[in-house]
C-alpha positions as a Markdown table, in Angstrom:
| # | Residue | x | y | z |
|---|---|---|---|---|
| 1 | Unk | 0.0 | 0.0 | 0.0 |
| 2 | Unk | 1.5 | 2.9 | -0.8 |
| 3 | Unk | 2.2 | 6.4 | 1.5 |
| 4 | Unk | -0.6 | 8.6 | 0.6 |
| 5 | Unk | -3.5 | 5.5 | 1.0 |
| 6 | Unk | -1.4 | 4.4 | 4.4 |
| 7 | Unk | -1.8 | 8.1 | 5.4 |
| 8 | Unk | -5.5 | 8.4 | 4.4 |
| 9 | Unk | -6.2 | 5.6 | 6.8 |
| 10 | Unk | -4.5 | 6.8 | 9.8 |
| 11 | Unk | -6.5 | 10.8 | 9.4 |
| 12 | Unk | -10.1 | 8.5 | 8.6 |
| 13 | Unk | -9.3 | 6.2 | 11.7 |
| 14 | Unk | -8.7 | 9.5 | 14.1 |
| 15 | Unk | -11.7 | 10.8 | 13.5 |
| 16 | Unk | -14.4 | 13.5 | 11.1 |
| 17 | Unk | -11.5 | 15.0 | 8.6 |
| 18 | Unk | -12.5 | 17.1 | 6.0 |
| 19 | Unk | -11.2 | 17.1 | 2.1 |
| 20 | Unk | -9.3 | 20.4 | 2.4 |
| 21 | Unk | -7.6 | 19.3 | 5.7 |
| 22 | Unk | -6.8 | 16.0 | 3.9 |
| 23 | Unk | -5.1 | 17.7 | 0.6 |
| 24 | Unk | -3.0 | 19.7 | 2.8 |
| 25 | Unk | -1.7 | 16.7 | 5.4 |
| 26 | Unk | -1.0 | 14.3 | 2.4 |
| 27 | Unk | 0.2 | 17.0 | 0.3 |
| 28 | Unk | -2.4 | 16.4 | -2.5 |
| 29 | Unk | -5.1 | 17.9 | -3.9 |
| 30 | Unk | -8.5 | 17.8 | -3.4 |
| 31 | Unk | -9.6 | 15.9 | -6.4 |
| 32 | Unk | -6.5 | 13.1 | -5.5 |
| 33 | Unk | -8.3 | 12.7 | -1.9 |
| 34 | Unk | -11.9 | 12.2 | -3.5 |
| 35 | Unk | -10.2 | 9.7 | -5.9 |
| 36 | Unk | -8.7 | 7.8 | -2.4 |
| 37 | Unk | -11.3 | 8.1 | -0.6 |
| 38 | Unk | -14.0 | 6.8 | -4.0 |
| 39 | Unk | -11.1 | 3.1 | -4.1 |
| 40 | Unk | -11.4 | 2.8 | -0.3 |
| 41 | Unk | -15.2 | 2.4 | -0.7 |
| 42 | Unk | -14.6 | 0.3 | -3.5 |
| 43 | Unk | -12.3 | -2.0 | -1.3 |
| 44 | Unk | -15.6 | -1.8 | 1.2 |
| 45 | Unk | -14.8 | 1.1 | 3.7 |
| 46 | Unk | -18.4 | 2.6 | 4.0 |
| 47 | Unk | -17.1 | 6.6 | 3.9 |
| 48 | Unk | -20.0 | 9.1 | 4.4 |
| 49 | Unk | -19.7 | 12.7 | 3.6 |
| 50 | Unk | -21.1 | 15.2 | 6.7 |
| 51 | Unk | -20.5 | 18.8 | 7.6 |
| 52 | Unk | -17.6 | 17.4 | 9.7 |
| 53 | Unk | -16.2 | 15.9 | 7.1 |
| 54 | Unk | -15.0 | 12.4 | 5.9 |
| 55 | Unk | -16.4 | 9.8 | 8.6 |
| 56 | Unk | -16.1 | 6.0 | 8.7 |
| 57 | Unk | -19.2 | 4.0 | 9.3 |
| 58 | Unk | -17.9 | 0.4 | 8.4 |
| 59 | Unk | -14.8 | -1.2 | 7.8 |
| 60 | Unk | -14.3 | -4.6 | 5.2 |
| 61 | Unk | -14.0 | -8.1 | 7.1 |
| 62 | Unk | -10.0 | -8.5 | 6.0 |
| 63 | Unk | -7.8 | -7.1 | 3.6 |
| 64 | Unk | -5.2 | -4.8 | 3.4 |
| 65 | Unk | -6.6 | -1.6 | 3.8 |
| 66 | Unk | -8.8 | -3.4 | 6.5 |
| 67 | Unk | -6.0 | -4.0 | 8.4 |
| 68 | Unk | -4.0 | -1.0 | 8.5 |
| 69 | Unk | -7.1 | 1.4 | 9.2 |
| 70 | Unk | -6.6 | 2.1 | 12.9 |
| 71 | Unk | -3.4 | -0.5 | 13.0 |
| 72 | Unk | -1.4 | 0.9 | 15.9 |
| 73 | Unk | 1.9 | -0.2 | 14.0 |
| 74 | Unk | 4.6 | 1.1 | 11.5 |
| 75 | Unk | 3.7 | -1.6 | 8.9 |
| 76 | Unk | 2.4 | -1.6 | 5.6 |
| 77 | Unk | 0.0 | -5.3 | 4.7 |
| 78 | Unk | -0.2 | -7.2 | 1.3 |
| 79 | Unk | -3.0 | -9.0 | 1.4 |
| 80 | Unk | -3.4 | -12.2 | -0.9 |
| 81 | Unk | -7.2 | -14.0 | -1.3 |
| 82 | Unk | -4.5 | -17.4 | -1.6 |
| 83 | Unk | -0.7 | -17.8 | -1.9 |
| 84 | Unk | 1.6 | -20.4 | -1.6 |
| 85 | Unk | 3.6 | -19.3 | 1.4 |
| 86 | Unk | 3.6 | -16.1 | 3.3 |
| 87 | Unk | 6.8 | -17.1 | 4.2 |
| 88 | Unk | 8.2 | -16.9 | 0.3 |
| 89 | Unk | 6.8 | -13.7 | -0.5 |
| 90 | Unk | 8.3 | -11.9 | 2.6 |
| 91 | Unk | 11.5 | -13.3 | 1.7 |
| 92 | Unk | 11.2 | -11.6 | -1.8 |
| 93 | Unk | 10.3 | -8.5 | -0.3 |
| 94 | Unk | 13.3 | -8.0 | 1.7 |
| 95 | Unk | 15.8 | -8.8 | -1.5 |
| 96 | Unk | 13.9 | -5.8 | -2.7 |
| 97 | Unk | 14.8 | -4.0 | 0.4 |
| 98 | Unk | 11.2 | -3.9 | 1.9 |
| 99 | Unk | 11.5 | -3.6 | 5.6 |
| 100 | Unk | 8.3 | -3.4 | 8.4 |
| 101 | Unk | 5.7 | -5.3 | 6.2 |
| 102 | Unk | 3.1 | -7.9 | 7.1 |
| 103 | Unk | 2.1 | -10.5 | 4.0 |
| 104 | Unk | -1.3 | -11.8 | 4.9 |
| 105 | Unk | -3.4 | -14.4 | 3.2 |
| 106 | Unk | -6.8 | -16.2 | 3.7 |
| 107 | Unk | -5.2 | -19.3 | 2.5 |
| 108 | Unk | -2.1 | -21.0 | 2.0 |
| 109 | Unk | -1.2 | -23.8 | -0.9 |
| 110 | Unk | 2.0 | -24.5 | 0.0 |
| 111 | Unk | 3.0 | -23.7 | 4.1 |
| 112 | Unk | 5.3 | -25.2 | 6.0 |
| 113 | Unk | 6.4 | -25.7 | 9.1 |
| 114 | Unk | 9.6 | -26.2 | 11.3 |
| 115 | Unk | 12.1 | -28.9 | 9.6 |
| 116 | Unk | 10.1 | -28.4 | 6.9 |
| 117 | Unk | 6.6 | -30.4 | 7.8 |
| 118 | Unk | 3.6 | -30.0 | 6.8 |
| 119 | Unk | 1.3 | -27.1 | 7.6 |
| 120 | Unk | -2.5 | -27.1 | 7.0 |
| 121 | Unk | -3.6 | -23.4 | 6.3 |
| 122 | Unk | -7.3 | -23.6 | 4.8 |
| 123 | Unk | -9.3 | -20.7 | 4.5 |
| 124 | Unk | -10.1 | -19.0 | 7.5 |
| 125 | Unk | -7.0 | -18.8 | 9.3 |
| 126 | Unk | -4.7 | -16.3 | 10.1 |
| 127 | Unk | -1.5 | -16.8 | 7.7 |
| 128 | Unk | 0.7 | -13.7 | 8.1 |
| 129 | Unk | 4.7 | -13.2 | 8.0 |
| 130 | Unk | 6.2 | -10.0 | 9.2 |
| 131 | Unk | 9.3 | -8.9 | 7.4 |
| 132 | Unk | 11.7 | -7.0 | 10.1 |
| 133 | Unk | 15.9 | -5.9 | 9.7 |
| 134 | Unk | 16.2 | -5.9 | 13.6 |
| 135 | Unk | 19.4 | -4.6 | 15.0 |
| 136 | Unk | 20.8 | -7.4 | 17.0 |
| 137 | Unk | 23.2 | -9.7 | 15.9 |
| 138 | Unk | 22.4 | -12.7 | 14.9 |
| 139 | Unk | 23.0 | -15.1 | 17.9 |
| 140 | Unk | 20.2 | -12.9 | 19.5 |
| 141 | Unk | 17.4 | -14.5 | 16.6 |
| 142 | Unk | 15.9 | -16.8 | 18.9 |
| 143 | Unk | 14.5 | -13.8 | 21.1 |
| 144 | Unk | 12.6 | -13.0 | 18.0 |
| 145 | Unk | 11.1 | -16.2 | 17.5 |
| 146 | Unk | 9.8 | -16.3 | 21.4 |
| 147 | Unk | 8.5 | -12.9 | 21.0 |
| 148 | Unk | 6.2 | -14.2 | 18.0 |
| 149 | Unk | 5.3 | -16.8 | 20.1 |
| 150 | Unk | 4.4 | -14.4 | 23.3 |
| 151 | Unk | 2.5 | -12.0 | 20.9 |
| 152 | Unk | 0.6 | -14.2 | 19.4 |
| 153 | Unk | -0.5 | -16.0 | 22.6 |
| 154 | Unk | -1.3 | -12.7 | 24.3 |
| 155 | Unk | -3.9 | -12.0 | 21.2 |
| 156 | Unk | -5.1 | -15.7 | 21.7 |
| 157 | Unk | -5.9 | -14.8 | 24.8 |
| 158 | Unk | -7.4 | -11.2 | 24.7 |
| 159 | Unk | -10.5 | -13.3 | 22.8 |
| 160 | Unk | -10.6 | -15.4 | 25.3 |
| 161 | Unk | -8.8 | -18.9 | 24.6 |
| 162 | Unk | -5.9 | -19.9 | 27.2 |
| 163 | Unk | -3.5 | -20.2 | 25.1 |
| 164 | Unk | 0.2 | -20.8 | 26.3 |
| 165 | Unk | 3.4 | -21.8 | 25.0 |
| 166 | Unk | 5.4 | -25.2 | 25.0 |
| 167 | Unk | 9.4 | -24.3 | 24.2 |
| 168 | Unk | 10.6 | -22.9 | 22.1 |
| 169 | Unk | 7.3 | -21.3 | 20.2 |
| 170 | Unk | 4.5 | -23.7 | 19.7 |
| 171 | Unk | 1.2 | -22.1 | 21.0 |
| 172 | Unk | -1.1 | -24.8 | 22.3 |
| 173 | Unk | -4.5 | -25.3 | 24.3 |
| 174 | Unk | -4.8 | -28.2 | 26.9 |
| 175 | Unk | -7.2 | -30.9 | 25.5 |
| 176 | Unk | -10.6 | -30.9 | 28.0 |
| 177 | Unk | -12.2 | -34.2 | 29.5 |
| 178 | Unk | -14.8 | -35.5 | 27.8 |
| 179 | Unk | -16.3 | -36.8 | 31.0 |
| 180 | Unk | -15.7 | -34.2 | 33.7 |
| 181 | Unk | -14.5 | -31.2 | 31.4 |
| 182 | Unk | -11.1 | -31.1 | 33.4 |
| 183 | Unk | -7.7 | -29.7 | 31.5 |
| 184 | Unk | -5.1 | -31.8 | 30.8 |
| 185 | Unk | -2.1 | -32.0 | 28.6 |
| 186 | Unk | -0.8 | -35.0 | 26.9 |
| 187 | Unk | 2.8 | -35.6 | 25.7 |
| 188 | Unk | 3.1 | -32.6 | 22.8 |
| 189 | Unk | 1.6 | -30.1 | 26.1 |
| 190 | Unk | -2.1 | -29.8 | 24.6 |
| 191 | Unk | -3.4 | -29.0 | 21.6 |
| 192 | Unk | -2.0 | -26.9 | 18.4 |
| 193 | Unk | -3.5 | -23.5 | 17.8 |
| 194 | Unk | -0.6 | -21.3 | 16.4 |
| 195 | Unk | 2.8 | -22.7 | 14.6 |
| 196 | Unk | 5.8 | -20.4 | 14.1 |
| 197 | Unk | 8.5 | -20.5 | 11.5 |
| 198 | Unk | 11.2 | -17.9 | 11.7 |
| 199 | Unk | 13.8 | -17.2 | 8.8 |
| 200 | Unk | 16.7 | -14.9 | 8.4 |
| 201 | Unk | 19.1 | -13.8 | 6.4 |
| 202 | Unk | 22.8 | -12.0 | 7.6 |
| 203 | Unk | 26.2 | -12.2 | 8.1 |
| 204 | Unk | 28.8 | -12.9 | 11.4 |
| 205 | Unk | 27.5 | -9.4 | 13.1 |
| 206 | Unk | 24.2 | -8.3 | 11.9 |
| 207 | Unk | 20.9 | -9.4 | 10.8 |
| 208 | Unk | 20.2 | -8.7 | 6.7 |
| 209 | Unk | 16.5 | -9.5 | 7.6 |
| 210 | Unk | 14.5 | -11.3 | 9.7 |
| 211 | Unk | 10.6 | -12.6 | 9.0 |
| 212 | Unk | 8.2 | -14.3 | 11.7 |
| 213 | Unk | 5.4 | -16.9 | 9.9 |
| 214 | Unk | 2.7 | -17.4 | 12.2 |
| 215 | Unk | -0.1 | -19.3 | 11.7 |
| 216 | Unk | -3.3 | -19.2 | 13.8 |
| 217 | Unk | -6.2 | -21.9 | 13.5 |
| 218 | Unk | -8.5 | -19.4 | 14.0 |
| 219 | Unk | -12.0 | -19.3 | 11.7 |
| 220 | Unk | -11.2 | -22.9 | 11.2 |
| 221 | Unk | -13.3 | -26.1 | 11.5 |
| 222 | Unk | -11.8 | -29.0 | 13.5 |
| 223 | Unk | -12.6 | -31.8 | 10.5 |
| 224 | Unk | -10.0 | -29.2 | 8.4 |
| 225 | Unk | -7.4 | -29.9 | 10.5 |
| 226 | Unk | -5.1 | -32.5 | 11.3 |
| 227 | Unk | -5.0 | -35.0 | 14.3 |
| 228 | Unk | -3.7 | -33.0 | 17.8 |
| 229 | Unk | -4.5 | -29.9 | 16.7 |
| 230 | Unk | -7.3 | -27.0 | 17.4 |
| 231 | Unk | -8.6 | -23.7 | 17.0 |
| 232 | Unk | -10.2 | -20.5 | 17.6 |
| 233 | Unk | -13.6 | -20.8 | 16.3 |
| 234 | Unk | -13.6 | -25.1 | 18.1 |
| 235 | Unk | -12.4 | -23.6 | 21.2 |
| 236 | Unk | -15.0 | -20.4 | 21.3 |
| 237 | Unk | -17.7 | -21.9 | 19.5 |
| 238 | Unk | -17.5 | -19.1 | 17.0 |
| 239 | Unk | -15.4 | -16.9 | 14.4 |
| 240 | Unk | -13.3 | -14.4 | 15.8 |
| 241 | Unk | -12.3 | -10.9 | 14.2 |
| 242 | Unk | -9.5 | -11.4 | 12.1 |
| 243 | Unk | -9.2 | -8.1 | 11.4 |
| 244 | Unk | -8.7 | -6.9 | 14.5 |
| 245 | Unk | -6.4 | -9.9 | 15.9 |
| 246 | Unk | -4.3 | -9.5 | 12.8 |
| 247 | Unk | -3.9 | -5.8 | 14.3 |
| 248 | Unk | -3.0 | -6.7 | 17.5 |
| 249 | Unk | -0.5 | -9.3 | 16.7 |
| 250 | Unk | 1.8 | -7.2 | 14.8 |
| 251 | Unk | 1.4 | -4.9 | 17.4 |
| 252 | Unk | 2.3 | -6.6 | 20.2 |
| 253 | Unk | 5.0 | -8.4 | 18.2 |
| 254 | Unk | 6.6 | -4.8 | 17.3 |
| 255 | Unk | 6.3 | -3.8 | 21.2 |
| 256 | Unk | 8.4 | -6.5 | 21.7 |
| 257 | Unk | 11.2 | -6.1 | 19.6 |
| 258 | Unk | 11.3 | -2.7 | 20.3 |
| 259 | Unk | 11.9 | -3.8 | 24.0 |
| 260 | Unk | 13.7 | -7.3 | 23.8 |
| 261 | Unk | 14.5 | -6.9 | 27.7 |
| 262 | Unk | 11.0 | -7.6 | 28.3 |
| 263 | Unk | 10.8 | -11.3 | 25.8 |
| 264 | Unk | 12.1 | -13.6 | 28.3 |
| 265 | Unk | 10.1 | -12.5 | 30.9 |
| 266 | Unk | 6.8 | -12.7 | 28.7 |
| 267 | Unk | 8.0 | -15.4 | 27.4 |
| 268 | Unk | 8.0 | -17.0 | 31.1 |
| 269 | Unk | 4.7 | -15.8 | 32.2 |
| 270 | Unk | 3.4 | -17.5 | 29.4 |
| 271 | Unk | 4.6 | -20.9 | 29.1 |
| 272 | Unk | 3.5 | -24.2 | 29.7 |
| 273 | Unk | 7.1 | -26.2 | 29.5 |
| 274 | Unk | 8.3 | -24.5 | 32.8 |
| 275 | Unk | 7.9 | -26.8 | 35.5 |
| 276 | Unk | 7.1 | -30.0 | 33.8 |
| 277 | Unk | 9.0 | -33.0 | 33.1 |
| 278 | Unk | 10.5 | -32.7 | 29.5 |
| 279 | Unk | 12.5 | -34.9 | 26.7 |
| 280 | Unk | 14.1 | -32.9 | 24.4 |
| 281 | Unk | 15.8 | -34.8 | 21.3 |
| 282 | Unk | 18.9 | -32.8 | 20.3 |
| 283 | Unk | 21.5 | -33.8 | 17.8 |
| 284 | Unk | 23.9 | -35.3 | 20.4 |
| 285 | Unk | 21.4 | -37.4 | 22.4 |
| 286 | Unk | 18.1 | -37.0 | 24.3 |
| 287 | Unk | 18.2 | -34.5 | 27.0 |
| 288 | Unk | 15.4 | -35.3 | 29.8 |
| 289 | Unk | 14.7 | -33.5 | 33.4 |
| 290 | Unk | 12.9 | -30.4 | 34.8 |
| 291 | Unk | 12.5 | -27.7 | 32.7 |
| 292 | Unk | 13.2 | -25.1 | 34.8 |
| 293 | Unk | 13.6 | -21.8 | 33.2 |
| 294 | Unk | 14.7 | -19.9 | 29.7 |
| 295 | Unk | 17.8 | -17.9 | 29.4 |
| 296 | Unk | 19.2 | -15.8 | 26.5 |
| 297 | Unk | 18.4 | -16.0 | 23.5 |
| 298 | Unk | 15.9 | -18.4 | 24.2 |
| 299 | Unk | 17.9 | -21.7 | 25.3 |
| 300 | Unk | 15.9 | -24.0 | 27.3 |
| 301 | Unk | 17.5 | -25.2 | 31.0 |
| 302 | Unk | 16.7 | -28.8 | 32.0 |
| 303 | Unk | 17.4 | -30.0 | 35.6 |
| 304 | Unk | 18.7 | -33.9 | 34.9 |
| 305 | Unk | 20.1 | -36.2 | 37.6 |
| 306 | Unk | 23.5 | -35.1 | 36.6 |
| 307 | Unk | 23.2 | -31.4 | 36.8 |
| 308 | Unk | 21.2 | -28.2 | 34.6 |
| 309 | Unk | 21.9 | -28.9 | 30.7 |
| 310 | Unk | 21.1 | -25.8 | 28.8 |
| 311 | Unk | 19.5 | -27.1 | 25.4 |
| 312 | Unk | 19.6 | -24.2 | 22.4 |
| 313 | Unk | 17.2 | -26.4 | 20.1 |
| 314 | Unk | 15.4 | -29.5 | 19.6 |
| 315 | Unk | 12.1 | -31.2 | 20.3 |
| 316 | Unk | 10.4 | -31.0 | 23.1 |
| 317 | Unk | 8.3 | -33.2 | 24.4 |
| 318 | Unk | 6.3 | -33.0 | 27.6 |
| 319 | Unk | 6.7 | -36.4 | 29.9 |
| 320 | Unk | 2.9 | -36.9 | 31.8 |
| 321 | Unk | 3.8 | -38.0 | 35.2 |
| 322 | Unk | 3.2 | -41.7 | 36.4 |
């Protein structure tokens, strides 16, 4: 989306603006505004015209312009009725130097997931990569991944689903009792809502680009998705606002990296793996103990009979007790 539409949106969402008092904060002129304001209500934005000026009655479902109207965020959204991976396009943007972008789609063709699985993303979801040149070096990355994972759970909370992390950034539900409606967890922690794929590109001290995939079960039916998983709309018993939750994940994602002090300690307050018995399969052997907290950049510590083994990556698995 380009500067003048972005800067449209942001006058409209603050309130009445006259066509006058547009042309002269976008620097256009009048008849430019009218022919804005005439494609946002061709994109759906329901625009009346009163003595106050320019006032917004109703917004589209999703989209681009959808999103950023009233998005408390620096980005810019490309929106995409279906792609193939989020993930892709956001890497083409940044070799063409785009920086502070979300790609969003309804639907995915081709996702993926960490070591390259599988990832159902059906229609419904929300599919969305954030493109990002952070300023860290790159053995700090891994913050960035958590920080996907603690935005994204706040959000899932906010609409109500308890939603909480299993290390390093897998965003899951506990499964409820059939019989008694109880909350347990079985060996993956619960359920899969939200998976997270982070990719980057840089050299020895500094990151070229960094881009967060996350995808959220969230307007989904159970029969679309694959055994162990969940979502939104199953655990709610109906559709949330993807608009808006799209809006607040990129924004609590930003407030993050802005502060990456605050991560770990999010990251913490949100987690299921903490305190459970854990298996984590690593290239030199299985690690298995207490987890028992999460230090920089995001390594896992597990209490074992011989001592704390810090664990930087690998699968986790949690171990139910006897």
């Amino acid at each position: 989306m380009n500067e003048t539409r972005r800067a449209l949106l942001d006058a409209l969402a603050a309130g009445p603006v006259t066509g006058p008092t547009l042309a002269e904060r976008l620097g256009v002129s009048r008849a430019a505004v009218w022919k804005q304001v005439e494609a946002l209500r061709d994109e759906g934005f329901d625009i009346e015209s009163t003595n106050g000026g320019y006032v917004v009655s109703g917004v589209p479902e999703y989209g681009a312009a959808a999103i950023e109207y009233g998005l408390d965020a620096p980005f810019s959204v490309e929106y995409h009725d279906s792609i193939g991976s989020t993930n892709d396009r956001a890497r083409e943007l940044a070799a063409e130097g785009v920086e502070n972008v979300a790609v969003v789609a309804d639907a995915q063709t081709g996702s993926r997931g960490r070591l390259k699985r599988a990832w159902s993303a059906p229609a419904g979801g929300v599919w969305v990569s954030l493109l990002v040149r952070p300023k860290q070096p790159p053995a700090h990355v891994p913050l960035f991944t958590l920080a996907a994972a603690v935005a994204v759970t706040r959000v899932c909370r906010e609409v109500g689903v308890d939603a909480s992390i299993k290390w390093p950034n897998d965003v899951l539900v506990s499964e409820r009792s059939e019989t008694d409606g109880s909350q347990s967890t079985n060996e993956r922690g619960g359920l899969k809502l939200v998976g997270i794929l982070t990719e980057m590109e840089g050299e020895a001290d500094r990151v070229s680009w960094l881009i967060a995939g996350i995808g959220v079960n969230a307007n989904v039916d159970a029969a679309d998705l694959p055994e162990g998983a969940t979502s939104l709309r199953e655990q709610l018993g109906e559709d949330v606002d993807r608009r808006v939750f799209v809006q607040r994940l990129i924004a609590e994602f930003v407030a993050l990296c802005e502060h990456p002090d605050d991560i770990l300690p999010a990251w913490r307050e949100h987690s299921a793996t903490l305190g459970q018995r854990v298996r984590v399969e690593t290239p030199r052997g299985d690690v298995e103990g207490r987890a028992v907290d999460v230090v920089t950049p995001g390594a896992l510590v597990v209490r074992t009979s011989d001592g704390d083994v810090t664990v930087h990556a690998g699968d986790c698995e949690h171990i139910r007790p006897v």
